[in-house]
C-alpha positions in Angstrom: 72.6 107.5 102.8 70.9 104.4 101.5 68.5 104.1 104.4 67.6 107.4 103.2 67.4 106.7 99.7 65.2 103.4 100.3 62.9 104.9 102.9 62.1 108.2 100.9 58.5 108.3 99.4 59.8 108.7 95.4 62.2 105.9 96.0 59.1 103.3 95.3 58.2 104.9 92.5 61.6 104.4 90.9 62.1 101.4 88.7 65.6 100.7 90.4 67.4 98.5 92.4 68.0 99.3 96.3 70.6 97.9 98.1 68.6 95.0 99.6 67.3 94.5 96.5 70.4 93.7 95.0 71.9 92.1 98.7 69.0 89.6 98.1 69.3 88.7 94.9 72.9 88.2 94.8 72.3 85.3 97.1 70.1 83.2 94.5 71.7 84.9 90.8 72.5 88.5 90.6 73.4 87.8 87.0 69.4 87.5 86.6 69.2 91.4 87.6 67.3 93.2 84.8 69.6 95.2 83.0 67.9 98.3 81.8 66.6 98.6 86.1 70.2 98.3 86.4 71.4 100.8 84.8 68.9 103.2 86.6 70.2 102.2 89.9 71.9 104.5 91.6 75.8 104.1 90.9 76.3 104.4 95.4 74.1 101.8 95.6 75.6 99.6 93.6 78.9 100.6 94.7 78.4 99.5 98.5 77.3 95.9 97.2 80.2 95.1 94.9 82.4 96.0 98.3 80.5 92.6 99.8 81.9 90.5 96.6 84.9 89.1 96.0 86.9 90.9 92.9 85.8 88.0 90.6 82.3 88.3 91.3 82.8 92.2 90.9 83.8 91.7 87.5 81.2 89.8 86.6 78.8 92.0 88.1 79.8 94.8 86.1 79.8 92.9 82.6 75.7 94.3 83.0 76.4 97.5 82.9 77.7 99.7 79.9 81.0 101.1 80.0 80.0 104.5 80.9 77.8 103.4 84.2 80.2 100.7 85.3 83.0 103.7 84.9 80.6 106.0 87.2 80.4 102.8 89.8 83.9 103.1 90.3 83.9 106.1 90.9 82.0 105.1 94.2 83.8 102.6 95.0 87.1 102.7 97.3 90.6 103.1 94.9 91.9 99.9 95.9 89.2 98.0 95.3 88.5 99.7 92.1 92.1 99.0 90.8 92.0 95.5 91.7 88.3 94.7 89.6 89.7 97.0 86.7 93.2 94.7 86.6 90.6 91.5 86.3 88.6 93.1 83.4 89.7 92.8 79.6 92.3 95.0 78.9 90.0 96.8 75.9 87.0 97.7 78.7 89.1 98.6 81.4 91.2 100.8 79.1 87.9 102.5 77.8 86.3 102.6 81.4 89.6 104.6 82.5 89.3 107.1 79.9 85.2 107.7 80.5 86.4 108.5 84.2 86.7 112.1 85.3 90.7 112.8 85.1 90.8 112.8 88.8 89.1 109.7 89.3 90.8 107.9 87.4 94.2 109.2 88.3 93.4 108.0 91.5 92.3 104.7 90.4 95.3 104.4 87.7 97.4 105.2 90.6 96.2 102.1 92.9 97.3 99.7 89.9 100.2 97.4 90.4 103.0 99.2 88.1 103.2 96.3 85.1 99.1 97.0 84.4 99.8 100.7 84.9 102.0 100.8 82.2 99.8 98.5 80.3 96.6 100.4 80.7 98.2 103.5 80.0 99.6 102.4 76.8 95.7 101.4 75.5 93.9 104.4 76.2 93.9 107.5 74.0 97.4 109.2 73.9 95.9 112.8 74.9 94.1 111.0 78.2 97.4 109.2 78.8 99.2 112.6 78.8 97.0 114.2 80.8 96.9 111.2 83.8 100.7 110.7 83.5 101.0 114.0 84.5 98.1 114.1 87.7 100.3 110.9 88.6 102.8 112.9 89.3 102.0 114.8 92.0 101.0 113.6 96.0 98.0 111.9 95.8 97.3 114.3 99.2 97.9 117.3 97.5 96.1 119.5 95.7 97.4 118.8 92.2 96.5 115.2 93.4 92.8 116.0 93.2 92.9 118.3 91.0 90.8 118.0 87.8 92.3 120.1 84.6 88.8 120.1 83.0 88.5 124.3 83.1 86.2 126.2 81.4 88.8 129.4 80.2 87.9 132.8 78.7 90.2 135.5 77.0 89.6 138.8 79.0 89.4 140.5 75.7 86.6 138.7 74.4 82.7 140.0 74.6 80.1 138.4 76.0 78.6 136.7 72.9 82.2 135.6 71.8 82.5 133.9 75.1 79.0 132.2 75.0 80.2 130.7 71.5 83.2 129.4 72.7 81.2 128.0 75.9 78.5 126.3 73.2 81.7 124.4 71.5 82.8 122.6 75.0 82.9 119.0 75.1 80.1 117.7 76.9 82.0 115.1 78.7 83.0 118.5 80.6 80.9 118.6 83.5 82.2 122.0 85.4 80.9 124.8 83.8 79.4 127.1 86.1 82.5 129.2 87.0 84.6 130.4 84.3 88.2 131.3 84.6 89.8 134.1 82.6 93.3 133.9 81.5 95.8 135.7 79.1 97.5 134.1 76.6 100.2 132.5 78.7 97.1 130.8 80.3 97.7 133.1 83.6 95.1 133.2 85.7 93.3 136.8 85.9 89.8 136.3 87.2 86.9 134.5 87.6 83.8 134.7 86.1 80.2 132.4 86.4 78.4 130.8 83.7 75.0 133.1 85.5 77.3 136.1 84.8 77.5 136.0 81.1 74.4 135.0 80.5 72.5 138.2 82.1 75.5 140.6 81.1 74.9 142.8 77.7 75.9 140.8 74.6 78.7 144.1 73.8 80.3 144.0 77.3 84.0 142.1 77.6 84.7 139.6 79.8 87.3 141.6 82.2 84.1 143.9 83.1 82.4 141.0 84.9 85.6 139.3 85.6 86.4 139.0 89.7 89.9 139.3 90.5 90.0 138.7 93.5 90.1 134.7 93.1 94.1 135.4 92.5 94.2 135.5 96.3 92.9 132.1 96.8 94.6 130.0 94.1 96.7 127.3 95.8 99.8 125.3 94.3 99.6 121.9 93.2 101.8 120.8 95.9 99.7 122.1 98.8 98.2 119.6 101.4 94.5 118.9 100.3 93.2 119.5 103.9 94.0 123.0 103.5 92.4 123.6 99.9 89.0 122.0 101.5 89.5 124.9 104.7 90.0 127.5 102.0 86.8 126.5 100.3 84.9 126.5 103.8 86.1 129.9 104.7 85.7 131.6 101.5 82.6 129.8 100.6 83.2 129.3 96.5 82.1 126.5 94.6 85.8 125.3 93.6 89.3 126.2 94.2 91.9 126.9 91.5 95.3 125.3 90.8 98.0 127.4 89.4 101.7 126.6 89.2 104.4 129.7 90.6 104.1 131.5 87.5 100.5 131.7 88.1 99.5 129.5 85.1 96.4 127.1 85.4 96.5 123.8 85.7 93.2 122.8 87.0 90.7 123.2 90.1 89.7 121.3 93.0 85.9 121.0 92.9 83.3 120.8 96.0 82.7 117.3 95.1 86.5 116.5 95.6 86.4 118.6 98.7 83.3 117.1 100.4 85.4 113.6 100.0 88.4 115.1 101.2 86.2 116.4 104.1 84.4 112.9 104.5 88.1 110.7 104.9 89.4 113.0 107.2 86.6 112.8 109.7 86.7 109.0 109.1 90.5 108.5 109.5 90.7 110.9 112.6 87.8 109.1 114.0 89.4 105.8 113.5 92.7 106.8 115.0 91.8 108.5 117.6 90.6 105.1 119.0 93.5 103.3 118.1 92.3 101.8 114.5 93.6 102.3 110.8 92.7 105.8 109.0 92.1 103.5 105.9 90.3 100.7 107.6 87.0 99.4 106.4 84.5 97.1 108.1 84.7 94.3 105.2 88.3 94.5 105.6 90.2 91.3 105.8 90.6 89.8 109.2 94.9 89.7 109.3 95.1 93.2 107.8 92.6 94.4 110.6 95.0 92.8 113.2 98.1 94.6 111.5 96.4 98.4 112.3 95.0 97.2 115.4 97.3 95.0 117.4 100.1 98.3 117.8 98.0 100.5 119.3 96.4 97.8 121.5 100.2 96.9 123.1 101.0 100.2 123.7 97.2 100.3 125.8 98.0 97.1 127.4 101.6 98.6 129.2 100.1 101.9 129.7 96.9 99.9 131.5 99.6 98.4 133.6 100.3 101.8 134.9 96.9 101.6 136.6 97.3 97.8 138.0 100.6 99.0 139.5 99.3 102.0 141.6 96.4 100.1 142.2 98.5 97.4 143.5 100.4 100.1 145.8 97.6 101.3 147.9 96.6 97.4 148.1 96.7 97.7 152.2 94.6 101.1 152.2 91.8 98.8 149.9 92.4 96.1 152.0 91.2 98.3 155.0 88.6 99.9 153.1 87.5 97.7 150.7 84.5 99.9 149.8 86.7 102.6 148.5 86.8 100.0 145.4 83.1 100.4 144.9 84.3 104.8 143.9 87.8 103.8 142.1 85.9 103.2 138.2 83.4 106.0 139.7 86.7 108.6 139.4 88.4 106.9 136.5 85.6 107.0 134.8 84.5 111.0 135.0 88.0 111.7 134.5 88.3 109.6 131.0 84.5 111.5 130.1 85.8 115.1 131.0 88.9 114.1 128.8 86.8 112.8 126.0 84.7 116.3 126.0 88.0 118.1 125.6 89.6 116.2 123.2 86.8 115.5 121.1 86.9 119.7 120.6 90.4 120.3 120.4 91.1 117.8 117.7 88.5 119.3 115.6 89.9 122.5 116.5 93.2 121.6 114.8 92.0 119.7 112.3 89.7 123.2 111.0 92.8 125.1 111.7 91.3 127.4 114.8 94.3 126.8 116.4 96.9 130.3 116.0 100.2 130.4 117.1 100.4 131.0 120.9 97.1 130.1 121.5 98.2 127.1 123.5 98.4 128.4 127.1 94.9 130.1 126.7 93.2 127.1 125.5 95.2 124.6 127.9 93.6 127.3 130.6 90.5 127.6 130.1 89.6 123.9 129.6 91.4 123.6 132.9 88.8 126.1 134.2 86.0 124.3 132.1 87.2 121.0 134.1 87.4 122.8 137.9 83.3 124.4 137.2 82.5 121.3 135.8 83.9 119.5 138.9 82.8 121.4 141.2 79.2 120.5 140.2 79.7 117.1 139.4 82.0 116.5 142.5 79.7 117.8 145.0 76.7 115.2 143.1 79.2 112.4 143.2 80.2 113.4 147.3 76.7 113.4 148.4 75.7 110.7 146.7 78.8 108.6 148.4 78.1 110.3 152.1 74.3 108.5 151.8 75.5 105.2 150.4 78.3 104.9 153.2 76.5 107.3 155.8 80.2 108.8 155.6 80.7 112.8 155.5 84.4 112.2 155.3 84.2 109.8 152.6 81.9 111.8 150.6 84.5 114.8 151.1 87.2 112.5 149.6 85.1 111.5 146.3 84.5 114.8 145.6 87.8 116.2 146.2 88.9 113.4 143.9 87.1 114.3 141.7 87.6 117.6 141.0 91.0 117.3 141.1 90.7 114.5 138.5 88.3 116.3 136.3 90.6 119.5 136.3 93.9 117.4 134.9 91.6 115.8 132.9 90.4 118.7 131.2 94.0 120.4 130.6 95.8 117.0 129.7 93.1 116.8 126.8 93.9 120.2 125.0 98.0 119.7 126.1 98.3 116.7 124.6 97.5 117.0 121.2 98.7 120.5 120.9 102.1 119.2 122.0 101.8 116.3 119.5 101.0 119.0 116.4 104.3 120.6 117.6 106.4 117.5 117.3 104.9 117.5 113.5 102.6 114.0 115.0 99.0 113.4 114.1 97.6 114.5 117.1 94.3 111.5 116.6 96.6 109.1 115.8 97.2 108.4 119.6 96.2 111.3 121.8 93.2 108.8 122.9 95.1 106.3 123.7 97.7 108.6 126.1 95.1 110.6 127.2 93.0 107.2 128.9 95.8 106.2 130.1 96.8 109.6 132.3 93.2 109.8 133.5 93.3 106.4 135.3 96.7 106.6 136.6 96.3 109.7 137.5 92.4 109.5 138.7 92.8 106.5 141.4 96.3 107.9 142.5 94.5 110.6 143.8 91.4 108.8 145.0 93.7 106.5 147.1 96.0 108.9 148.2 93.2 111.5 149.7 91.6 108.3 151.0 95.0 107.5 152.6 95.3 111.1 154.5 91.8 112.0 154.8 90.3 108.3 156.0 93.0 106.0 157.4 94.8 109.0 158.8 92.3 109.3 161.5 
């Protein structure tokens, strides 16, 4: 994004900071920075180069900028970090910063604070804010009422079309969401939904339950809900934000796109990052020991399932030693096995992480990917076997490689959608390690198969 934002053709024309702008300068004096081209610069840009400072140097940073855009900085920023500059700031800015946040941004920062300047903060800001963040606190940060913001735009179903443009004229304008409009009674249940586009090109005498649509009722979800599955509802029903209503149907809030698109965003990132074995949190500037703490499981458990390998390796070590050559096609096997795995899994996971997956759709999927893997071997394996019968002038050998690999590519292919479907069963993350299990069965199983066919089909003779 900030490749993008450099590179574009307005971007010179901007008097703003870009991020090597500001990664240059901070090396000689950032505190030199212009401060009215500061506070045009893009808040993301600024964001990802206070993540390269220490929190000391991020709070000094941020005494440029006003309240409001160092409050819209943090808002890029990661929680954590965001916490720990607001805990180093004067307790009358950071108060003030918190309460120019969006209520779900800064329940999520407020919520990264050690609990003595929680309490501390909370008891600064204005009493209605505090209220209003003491109770987004409450819920699961990874649920719905979690990201939830209970900024809504509401309408009376009994009131006309010009009564509801007045009351829309008299919102706040700290209150950002105002295209879609929800209409409730006077127990503040929710009825419809209307749009901001609606009114405005209705007749003046019309009421508000004629343009109303009910049928948002059917996609309202419950604070406690898991926020993954508010961002699929958005996806599949393709509306701009998702309402939050308690069991007796009375509002509470919504979940915007915005939220959604970052909900989106650190899912791909964390299953990314586990499915290779790393933290679903973990940044690059990440300290070195905290790293190692995500890491260094995951590795161990690789390291004694890579023994697996060494040991069946080190079985067949008089059929190598006779045919030292069929070392030359071992990594060859291993390795279009691990490939035809990665294919697989790289789909299914996605699959259950969109929610594609129904009940008893397991045997299908395991089978066909088992039939993907047999095509795809046969083509592959019949490549890899002539290519092996010209480098050893060997017809039998070439036979054995591509036997090998079919067979390989086949388990391969299956193994990668049984494994993670099992581990959804079992209530697991199925990228937290699914990677890790899956390499592992592909070279164990890959050159016990290559040496065993090499066993009976060469030596056999």
């Amino acid at each position: 994004m900030p490749d993008l934002i450099q590179e574009h053709p307005i971007a010179s024309k901007l008097d703003q900071y870009t991020f090597e702008d500001l990664n240059h300068l901070a090396e000689n004096d950032y505190l030199s920075l212009d401060a009215e081209k500061l506070a045009r610069t893009s808040p993301h840009e600024i964001g990802l180069f206070l993540e390269r400072l220490t929190v000391e140097e991020q709070r000094k940073f941020l005494q440029r900028l006003s309240e409001k855009n160092a409050s819209n900085v943090l808002a890029e920023m990661d929680a954590e970090n965001s916490a720990e500059v607001l805990s180093a700031m004067r307790e009358f800015r950071a108060a003030r910063i918190i309460e120019l946040l969006d209520p779900d941004d800064a329940a999520d920062l407020v919520s990264k604070l050690d609990e003595s300047d929680r309490i501390r903060l909370l008891s600064r800001i204005k009493p209605d804010r505090a209220f209003v963040l003491r109770k987004l606190l409450r819920y699961d940060p990874n649920t719905a009422g979690g990201v939830m913001t209970p900024e809504v735009v509401t309408l009376r179903e009994t009131w006309n079309i010009g009564e509801a443009l007045e009351h829309i004229r008299k919102i706040p304008k700290k209150i950002e969401n105002v295209y879609n409009l929800y209409v409730t009674d006077g127990d503040n249940r929710l009825l419809g939904l209307t749009t901001l586009r609606n009114l405005v090109f209705s007749e003046p005498t019309k009421r508000v339950c004629d343009i109303m649509n009910t049928q948002i009722q059917a996609i309202a979800c419950l604070p406690e809900t898991d926020k993954n599955a508010v961002a699929n509802t958005m996806a599949e029903y393709n509306v701009m934000d998702i309402p939050i209503v308690d069991e007796q149907n009375r509002l509470l809030g919504c979940v915007t796109h915005d939220d959604v698109l970052d909900i989106v965003q650190e899912a791909a990132t964390a299953d990314l990052q586990q499915l290779h074995g790393a933290g679903a949190d973990e940044s690059i500037h990440d300290g070195v020991w905290y790293s190692v703490k995500k890491r260094n499981p995951w590795l161990f458990i690789n390291l004694i399932l890579a023994f697996l390998s060494a040991y069946i390796i080190s079985r067949f070590g008089s059929v190598i030693e006779q045919m030292s050559w069929m070392a030359a096609f071992m990594t060859v096997i291993a390795n279009l096995g691990g490939n035809t795995g990665a294919q697989t899994l790289a789909v299914a996971i996605r699959g259950l992480a969109l929610g594609e997956f129904q009940k008893g759709d397991g045997l299908g999927i395991c089978g066909r990917e088992l039939l993907k893997g047999l095509v795809n071997g046969l083509f592959i394996g019949f490549s890899g076997g002539l290519i092996a019968t010209c480098m050893m002038h060997n017809a039998l050998m070439g036979f054995t490689v591509f036997l090998a690999m079919v067979l390989t590519m086949v388990l391969s292919g299956f193994f990668a959608a049984f494994i993670p479907i099992v581990l959804k069963h079992f209530k697991c993350d199925p990228a937290q390690s699914s990677y890790i299990f899956l390499t592992a069965f592909t070279d164990v199983a890959g050159l016990f198969i290559f040496l065993k066919l090499g066993t009976c089909l060469l030596l056999s003779r």
